[in-house]
Residue, then its C-alpha position, 0 to 999 in steps of 0.5 A: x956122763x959118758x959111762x952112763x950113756x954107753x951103760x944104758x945103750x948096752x942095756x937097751x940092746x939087752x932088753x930087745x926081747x922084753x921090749x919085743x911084744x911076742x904074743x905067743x911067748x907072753x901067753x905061755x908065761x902070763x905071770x912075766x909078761x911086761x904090761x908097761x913096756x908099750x909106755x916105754x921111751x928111749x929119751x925118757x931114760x936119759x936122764x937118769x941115765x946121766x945124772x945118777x950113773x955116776x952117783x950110783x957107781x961111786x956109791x957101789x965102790x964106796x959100799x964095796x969097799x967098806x964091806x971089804x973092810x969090815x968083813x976082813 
């Protein structure tokens, strides 16, 4: 749980400029712009964030290492 929520605070930090709404920058590039992130809430992505952390890790690992196996 805790590598979740020090993963997820890292890439909070990470989107700062996403989440920033920069009108000059967003009408240069229309086709990039984010609609929904007036809609996003850092409590909402807890969660997830959680819960499924630690399941996707492991299954990243584990499909790692199969692939490493089978394509040796």
């Amino acid at each position: 749980m805790f590598l979740g929520l020090i993963t997820f605070e890292w890439a909070w930090a990470q989107v700062k400029p996403i989440r920033k709404i920069d009108e000059s920058r967003d009408s240069k590039y229309p086709a990039f712009r984010r609609w929904d992130v007036h809609k996003w809430r850092k409590w909402r992505f807890y969660f997830g964030a959680v819960t499924f952390m630690l399941l996707r890790f492991i299954c990243s690992l584990l499909l790692v290492i199969i692939c490493y196996i089978f394509v040796r």
